[in-house]
C-alpha positions in Angstrom: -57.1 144.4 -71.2 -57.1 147.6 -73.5 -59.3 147.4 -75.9 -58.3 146.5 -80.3 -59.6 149.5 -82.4 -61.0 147.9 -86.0 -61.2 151.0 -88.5 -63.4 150.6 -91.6 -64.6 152.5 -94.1 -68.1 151.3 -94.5 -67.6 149.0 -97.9 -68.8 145.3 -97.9 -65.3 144.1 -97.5 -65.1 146.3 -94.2 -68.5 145.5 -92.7 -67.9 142.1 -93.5 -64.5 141.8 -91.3 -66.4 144.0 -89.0 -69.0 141.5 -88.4 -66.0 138.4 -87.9 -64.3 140.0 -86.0 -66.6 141.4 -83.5 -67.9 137.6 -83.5 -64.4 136.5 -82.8 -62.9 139.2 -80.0 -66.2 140.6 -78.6 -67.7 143.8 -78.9 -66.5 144.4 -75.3 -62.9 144.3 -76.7 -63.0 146.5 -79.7 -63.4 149.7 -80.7 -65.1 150.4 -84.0 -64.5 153.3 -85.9 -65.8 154.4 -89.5 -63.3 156.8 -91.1 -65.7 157.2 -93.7 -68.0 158.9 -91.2 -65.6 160.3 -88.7 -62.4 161.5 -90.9 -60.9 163.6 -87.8 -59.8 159.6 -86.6 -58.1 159.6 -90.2 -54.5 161.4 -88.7 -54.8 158.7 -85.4 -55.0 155.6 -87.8 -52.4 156.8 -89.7 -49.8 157.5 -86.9 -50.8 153.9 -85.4 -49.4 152.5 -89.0 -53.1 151.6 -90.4 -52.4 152.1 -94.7 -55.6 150.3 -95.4 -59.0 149.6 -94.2 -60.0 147.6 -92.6 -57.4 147.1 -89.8 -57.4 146.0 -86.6 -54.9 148.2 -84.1 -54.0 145.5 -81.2 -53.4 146.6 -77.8 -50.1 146.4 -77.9 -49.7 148.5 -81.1 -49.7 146.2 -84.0 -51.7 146.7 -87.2 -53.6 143.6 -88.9 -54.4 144.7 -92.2 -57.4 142.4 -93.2 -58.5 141.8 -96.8 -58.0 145.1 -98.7 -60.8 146.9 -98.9 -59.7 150.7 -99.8 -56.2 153.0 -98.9 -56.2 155.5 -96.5 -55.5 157.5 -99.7 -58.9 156.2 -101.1 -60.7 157.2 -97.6 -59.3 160.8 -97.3 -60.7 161.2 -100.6 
């Protein structure tokens, strides 16, 4: 199985999520990425439909946008 990317930002909300949902999938089967620290992953999140952090890309391409935390907009600064 490919593994789920979760992208965050770093706020409570996100590292929060992060924490569930590494608890529930398995830090295994995802991919965490900080767009707060690594911007250059901004453009990938984008194209993959991510419009809010944090969000969890699936393997098969679907965005689950959990608990608003802050925009893309927001993160790009």
């Amino acid at each position: 199985m490919a593994k789920s990317i979760f992208y965050h930002a770093g706020c409570p909300v996100c590292v929060s999520a992060e924490h569930d949902i590494l608890n529930l999938i398995g830090s295994d089967n995802v991919e965490v990425v900080h767009v707060g620290e690594n911007k250059n992953r901004i453009p990938e999140a984008e194209k993959a439909g991510v419009k809010s952090v944090p969000a969890l890309l699936t393997p098969n391409g679907h965005v689950l946008h959990i608990n608003f935390g802050a925009s893309m907009a927001d993160v790009k600064g």
